[in-house]
N, C-alpha and C positions, 0 to 999 in steps of 0.2 A: 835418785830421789824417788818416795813412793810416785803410786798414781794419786792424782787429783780425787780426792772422794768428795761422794755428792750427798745431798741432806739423806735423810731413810724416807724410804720410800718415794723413792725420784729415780730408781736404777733404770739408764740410758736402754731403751729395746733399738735393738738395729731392726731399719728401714730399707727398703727397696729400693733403688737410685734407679728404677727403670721408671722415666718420665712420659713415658713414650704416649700412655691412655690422654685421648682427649672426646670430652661424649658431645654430641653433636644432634641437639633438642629438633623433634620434628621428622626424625625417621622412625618412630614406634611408638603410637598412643599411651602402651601399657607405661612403655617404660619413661618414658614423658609425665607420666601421671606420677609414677613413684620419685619422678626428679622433684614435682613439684612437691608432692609428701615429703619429701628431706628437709625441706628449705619451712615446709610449715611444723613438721614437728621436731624441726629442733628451733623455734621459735628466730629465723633468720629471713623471714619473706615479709617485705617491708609492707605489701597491702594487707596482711592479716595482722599483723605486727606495727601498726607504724610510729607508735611510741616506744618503738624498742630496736627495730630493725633499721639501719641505714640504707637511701634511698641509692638506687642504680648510680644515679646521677655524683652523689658522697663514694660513693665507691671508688666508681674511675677518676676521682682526685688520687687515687693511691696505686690503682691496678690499671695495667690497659690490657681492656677486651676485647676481642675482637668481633665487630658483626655484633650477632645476638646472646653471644657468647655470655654466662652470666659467672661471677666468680664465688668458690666453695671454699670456705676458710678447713683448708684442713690439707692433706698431703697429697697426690695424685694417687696412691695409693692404699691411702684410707675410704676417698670418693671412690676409687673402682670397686672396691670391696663391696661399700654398699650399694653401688647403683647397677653390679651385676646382681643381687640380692642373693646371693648365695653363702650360705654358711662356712664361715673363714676364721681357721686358730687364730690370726693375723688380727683382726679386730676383736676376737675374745681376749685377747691378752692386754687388749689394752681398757676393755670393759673391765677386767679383773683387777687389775691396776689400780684402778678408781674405786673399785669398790674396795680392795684392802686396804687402800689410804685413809680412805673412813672410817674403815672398822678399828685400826691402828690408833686413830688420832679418840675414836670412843673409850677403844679399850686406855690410853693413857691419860685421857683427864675427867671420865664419869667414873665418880667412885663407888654409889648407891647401886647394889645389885638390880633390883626389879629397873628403873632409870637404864643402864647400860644394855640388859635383854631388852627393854624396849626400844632404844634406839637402834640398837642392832637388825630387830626384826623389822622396824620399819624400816629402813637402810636396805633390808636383803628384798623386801617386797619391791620397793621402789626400783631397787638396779631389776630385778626382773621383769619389770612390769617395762622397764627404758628400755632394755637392750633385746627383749624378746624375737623383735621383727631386725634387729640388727640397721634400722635407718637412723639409730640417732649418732653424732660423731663421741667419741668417746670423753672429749674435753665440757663438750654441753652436760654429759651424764652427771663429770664429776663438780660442774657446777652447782647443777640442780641437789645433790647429793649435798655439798657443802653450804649450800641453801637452806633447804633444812633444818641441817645441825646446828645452823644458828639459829635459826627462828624456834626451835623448840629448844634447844638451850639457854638462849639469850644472852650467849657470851658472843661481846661484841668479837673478838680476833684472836681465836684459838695459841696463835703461834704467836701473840704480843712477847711475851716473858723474853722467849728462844730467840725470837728477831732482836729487840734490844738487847740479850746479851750479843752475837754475835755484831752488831754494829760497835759497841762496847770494845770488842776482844780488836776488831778493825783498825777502830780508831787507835788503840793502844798502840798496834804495829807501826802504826805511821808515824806517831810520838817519838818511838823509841831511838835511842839514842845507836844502836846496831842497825835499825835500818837508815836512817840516814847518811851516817856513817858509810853502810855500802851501796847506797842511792851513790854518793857524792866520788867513790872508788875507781880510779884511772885505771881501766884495763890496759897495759902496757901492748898487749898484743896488737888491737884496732887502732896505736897510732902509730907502727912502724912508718907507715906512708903517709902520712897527715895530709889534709889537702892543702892546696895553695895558695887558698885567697881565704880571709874570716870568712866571708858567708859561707861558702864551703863548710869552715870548720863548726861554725855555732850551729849547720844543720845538723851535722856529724855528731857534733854534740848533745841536739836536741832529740835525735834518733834514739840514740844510747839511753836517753833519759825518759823516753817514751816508752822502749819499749821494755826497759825494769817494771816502770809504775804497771804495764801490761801483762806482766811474769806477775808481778807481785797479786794483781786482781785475776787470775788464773788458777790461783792457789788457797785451795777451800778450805786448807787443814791452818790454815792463819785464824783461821777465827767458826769454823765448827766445834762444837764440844769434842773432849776427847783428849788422849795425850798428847802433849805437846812435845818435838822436841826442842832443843835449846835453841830458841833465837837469838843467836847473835851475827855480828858480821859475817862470818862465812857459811853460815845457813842463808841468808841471804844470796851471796856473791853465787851460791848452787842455786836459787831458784831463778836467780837471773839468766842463768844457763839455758832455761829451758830450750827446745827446740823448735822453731818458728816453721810453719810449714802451710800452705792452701795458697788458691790464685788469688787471692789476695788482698798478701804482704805488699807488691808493690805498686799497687793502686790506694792502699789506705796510706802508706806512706807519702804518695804524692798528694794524695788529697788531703792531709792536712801538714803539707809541708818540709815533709821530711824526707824528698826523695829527690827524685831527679829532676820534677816539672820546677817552673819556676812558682814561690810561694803567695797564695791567693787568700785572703780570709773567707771563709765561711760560715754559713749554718747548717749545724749539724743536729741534725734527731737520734740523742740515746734513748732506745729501749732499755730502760733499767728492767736487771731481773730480781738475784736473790737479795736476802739480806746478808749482811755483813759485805757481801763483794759491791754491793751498793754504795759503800764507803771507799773501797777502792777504787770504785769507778771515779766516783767525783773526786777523787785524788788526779787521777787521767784526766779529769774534764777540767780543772783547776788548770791545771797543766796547758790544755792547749789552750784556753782561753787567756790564758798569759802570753801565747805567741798569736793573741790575736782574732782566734776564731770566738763565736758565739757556737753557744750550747742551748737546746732544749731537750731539756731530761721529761719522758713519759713513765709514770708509774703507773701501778694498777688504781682501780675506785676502790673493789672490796678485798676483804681477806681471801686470798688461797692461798694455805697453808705457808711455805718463809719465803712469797714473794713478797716486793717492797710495795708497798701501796702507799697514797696520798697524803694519806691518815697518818704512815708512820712518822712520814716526812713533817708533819705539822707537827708533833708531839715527843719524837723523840727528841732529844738532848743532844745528841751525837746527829742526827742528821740537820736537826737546827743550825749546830754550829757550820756541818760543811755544808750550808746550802744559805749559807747568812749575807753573801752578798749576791742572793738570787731574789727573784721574784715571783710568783706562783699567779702561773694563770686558772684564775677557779671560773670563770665561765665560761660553760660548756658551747656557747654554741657564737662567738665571736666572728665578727662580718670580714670583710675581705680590708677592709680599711684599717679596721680596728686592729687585724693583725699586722699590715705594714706597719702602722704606728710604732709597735709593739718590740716589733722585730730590730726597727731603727733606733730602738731607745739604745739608755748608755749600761743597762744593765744586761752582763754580759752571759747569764745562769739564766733560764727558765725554766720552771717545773710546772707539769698538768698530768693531773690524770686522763689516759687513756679513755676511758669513760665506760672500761669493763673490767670481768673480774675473771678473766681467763688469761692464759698466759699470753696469747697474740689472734684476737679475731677481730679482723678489719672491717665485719659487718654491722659491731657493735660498740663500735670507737665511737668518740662524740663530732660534732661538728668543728672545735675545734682542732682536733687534732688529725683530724683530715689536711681541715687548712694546713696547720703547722707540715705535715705530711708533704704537703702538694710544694709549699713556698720552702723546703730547705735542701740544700745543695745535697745534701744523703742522708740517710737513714743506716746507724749503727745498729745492731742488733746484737744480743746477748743472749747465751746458752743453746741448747740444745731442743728445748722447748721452741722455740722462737725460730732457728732452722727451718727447722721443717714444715715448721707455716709458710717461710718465705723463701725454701731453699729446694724441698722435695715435691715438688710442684711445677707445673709446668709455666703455671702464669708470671706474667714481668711487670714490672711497678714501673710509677712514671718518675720512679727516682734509685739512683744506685742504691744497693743495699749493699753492706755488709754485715758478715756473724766474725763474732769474736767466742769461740769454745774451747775445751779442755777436748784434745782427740782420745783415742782411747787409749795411746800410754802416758799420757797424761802431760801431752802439749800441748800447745798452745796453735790451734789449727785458725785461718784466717781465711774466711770465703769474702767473694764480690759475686755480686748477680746485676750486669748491670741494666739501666734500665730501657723500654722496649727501644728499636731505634725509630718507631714511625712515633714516639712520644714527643707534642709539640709544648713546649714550654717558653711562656713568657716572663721573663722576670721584671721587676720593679723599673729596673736600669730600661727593659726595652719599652714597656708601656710607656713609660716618660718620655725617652726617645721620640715614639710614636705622637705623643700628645705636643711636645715641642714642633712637631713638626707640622704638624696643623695650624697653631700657633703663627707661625713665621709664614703660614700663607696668609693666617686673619692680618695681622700687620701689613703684610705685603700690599694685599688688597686694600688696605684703608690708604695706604700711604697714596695708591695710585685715585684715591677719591673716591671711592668702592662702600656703599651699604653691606655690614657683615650679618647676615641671619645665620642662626642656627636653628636648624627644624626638629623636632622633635616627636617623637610619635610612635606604633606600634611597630614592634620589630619581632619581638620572640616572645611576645603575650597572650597569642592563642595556640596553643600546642600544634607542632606539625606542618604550621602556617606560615614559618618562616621566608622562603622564599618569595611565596607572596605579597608578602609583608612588604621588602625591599622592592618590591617590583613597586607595590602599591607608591607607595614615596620617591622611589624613582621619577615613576609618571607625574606626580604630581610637583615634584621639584622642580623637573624637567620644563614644566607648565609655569610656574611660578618666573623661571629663569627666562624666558620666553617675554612674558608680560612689562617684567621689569628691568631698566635700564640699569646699569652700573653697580648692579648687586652680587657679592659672594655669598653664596645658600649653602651650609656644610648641611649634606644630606648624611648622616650616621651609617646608615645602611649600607654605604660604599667602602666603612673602613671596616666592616666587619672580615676576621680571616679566623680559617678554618683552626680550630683549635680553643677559640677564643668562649670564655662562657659570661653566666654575667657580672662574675666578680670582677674580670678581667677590663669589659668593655667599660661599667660604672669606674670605676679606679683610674682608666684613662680620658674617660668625657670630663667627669668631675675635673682634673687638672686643667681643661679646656674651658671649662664652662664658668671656672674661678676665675680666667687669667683677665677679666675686665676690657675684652675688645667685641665682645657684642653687642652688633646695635638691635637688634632686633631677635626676639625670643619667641617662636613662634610654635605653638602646640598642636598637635593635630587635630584635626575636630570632625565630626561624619561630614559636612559638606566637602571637606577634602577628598575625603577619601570616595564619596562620589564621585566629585567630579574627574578624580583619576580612575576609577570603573570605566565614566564616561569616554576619558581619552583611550580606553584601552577599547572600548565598543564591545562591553562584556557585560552582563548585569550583575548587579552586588552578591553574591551568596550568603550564605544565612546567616555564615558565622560573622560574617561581616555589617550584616546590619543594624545599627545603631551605636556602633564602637565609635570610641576617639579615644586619643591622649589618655583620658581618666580610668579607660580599662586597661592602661600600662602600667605595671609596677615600675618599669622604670623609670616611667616619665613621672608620674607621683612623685618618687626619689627626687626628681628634676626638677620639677615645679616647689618643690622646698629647698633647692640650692638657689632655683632663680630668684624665689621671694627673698633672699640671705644675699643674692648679687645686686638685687637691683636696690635695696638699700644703700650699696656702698657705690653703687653707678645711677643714680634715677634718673639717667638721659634714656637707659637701656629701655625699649618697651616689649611688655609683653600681651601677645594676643592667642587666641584658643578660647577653649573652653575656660567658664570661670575657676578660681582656683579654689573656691570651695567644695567645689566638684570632685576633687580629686582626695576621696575621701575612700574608694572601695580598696583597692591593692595596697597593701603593707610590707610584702619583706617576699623575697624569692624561695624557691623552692632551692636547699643548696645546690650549685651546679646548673640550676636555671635559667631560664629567662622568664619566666613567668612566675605568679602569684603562689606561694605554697599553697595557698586553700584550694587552689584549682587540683594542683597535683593531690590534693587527700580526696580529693571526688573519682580518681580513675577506680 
């Protein structure tokens, strides 16, 4: 069978696999200076940028750093290049790249001479004027580049036409009466031994059937322009042939069932990439979601050239129909809640866009697809594009990844990268855990005749001040516990563990704070936190003077759960500050524990 051809102007450049470069901020002012210059002019540094850039904090929902370690969306290879700032064919080729793809997609759809010289000339000033000093990555160039083209064209999506027909030519293939046909085809070879017991064989089965629909979306020349040749059944039963080969074949197939582990549902994150193999994909995703698992498909927002984006999703024909018993999450920036919800619904497809227009940069994802990122058992990856963001790089994600590509004789190559192992992850199942078990002391304690207080109050809402925080309410618990006879005081601050941020700890007090066994709701207020200064025989410091409760976002959050519990409890009482007071904190910095507005002041 030929090799796999790729759209024009997409041909694969081989990469470096030497991962070894890792730059370590703080040994060299000059070159410290230029790291920061990277990060501002390719517009990726969240305090110059902060309606555009993702915060540290959204990051490591996806990457784990190390230390002060900060992460570059681009290949270890391409960052060494520029932050040794030395003049390198290695990154002109990929500047030149971007700049032909421009010039290509000008020369094929401006038809007006004066029009086409002009976007030309401004196209060649621009890439010179971007790539001069060689600090910008070359996927930012060619965004900025494709930016343009549409702002002075005002064609919304260059490649509409060419995407809808190849989703068109897709969907045909999957229709046809020849690929089903040899979809459904008993290779006589792989049952000499059949296994022993059904499950055995229905996985045996469902391997086989997985990884055709993975041949079949491997194969570009199904639905690229171009000659075709005759698909029929034995064109098929050849690209089922293909040759399966990377570390891992046998880690995707246990992880969604098809291997040797025993079979587990999950959630799985595809990176959709091109069009038309878009359609093949969700043919694979249809697929497993039939044996069970959920699927969240990420597209792009905007047009780059025949990747699939949001847009096509809403509007094509063919992506309507295979994505018609999904759901699309269109807001960008969904709470920790709102995703459980989401996630535990009955529908088993979701679509969102990434919340950028580049093929993979984790700087400029949205809030929710971090979430979605951080809460799913792996993250699937597609092409070669997407590789090397997440493959030719030194850094590890707080979730397995795998690439699914075309290798270069035109297999079918299968990477895992898996993820760091100091990555602490808490799932739904243990937060609840966790929250249950709190639970069953509040119970415990009443049964024995026991007042239950829950206290409430600053924890991670003055930046840095964390442990103090616990200390401070310790003391003051501690005092409380002291005073009065026959009470259980759940002091917060004792359950906190390392890993844990504030979507985490809200998602599991909230289950606690619902379950209707508090008697007592009690907020923190400055005379508290005096009087625990006082136990400690320390004087107040600055940042601490005049704070209670109401400068916690999360207690805010809490005093609108208690006002909502003590409705349905009104033995429950609450004391603190009053609760119209708690009127300044509204929502966390992602990854916080504090107030977003605080973090847009750094």
């Amino acid at each position: 069978m030929p090799a796999a051809r790729r759209s024009k102007g997409k041909a694969r450049i081989k990469t470096s696999q030497n991962l070894s470069f890792k730059y370590d901020f703080g040994q060299n002012p000059e070159m410290d200076a230029w790291f920061t210059s990277f990060f501002i002019e390719n517009h990726l540094d969240y305090y110059t940028y902060p309606d555009h850039a993702a915060t540290e904090e959204q990051v490591r929902f996806m990457v784990y750093t190390e230390g002060d370690e900060r992460y570059y969306p681009c290949s270890d290879e391409m960052f060494e290049t520029i932050i040794s700032r030395k003049k390198s064919a290695f990154i002109q080729n990929y500047y030149s790249r971007a700049l032909q793809n421009i010039l290509e997609l000008i020369e094929r759809q401006i038809e007006d001479p004066y029009e086409k010289a002009y976007l030309e000339a401004l196209m060649l000033n621009k890439h010179k004027r971007e790539t001069r000093d060689e600090i910008m990555i070359p996927s930012r160039v060619e965004k900025r580049l494709m930016s343009i083209y549409l702002k002075r064209t005002q064609i919304g999506d260059p490649f509409l036409a060419e995407k809808t027909q190849r989703n068109q030519r897709a969907a045909e293939i999957l229709a046809s009466h020849a690929f089903t046909e040899a979809l459904n085809y008993v290779e006589k070879g792989r049952m000499k031994k059949p296994p022993e017991t059904l499950t055995d064989i229905k996985s045996l089965i469902a391997r086989v059937e997985f990884e055709r629909f993975l041949c079949t979306a491997n194969t570009p020349e199904l639905w690229l322009d171009g000659r075709h040749p005759v698909f029929n059944k034995n064109y098929f039963l050849h690209i089922f042939k293909q040759k399966f080969q990377g570390d891992g074949i046998v880690p995707l197939m246990d992880l969604v069932g098809f291997g040797e582990k025993p079979f587990q549902k999950r959630k799985l994150l595809w990176l959709a990439d091109e069009a038309g193999q878009v359609v093949m994909d969700l043919a694979v995703i249809r697929f497993l979601v039939s044996h069970g698992h959920k699927v969240i498909v990420a597209f792009k927002e905007g047009p780059l050239y025949t990747k699939t984006t949001i847009g096509d999703v809403l509007n094509d024909p063919v992506l309507q129909d295979a994505m018609s018993n999904a759901a699309i999450l269109d807001q960008p920036d969904m709470s920790k809640n709102e995703m459980v919800r989401t996630l535990r619904g009955d529908v088993p497809i979701l679509g969102l866009s990434d919340g950028s227009s580049e093929a993979l940069n984790l700087l400029l994802t949205s809030t929710t697809f971090a979430r979605v990122f951080k809460e799913a058992d792996a993250v699937i990856s597609r092409g070669p594009d997407q590789f090397r963001r997440l493959f030719d790089t030194h850094f590890q994600f707080t979730q397995d990844i795998y690439n699914i590509s075309t290798d270069e004789e035109g297999g079918l190559s299968i990477s895992c990268k898996p993820r760091h192992p100091e990555v602490i992850k808490f799932s739904h199942k243990d937060l609840e855990a966790k929250a249950q078990h709190i639970i069953d002391q509040m119970k415990a304690a009443k049964a024995r005749g026991m007042t239950v207080i829950f206290y409430s109050g600053i924890i991670g809402s003055i930046p840095g001040k964390i442990e103090m925080a616990k200390r401070i309410m310790s003391t003051f618990v501690r005092h409380l516990t002291e005073q009065s006879a026959l009470t259980f005081i759940i002091n917060p601050s004792e359950y906190y563990e390392p890993g844990m941020d504030a979507d985490d700890l809200m998602y599991m007090w909230e289950i606690v704070q619902r379950s209707g066994h508090i008697d007592i709701w009690r907020f923190q207020s400055y005379d508290d936190i005096d009087q625990a200064f006082q136990h400690m025989d320390k004087k107040i410091p600055p940042e601490w003077v005049g704070k209670d409760a109401t400068f916690s976002t999360g207690c805010t959050k809490e005093m609108a759960i208690a006002i909502e519990v003590q409705r349905r409890h009104p033995e429950m009482q609450l004391i603190g500050p009053p609760r119209e007071r708690f009127t300044r904190r509204q929502d966390y910095g992602i990854g916080k524990m504090y107030d977003r507005r605080l973090s847009d002041r750094k």
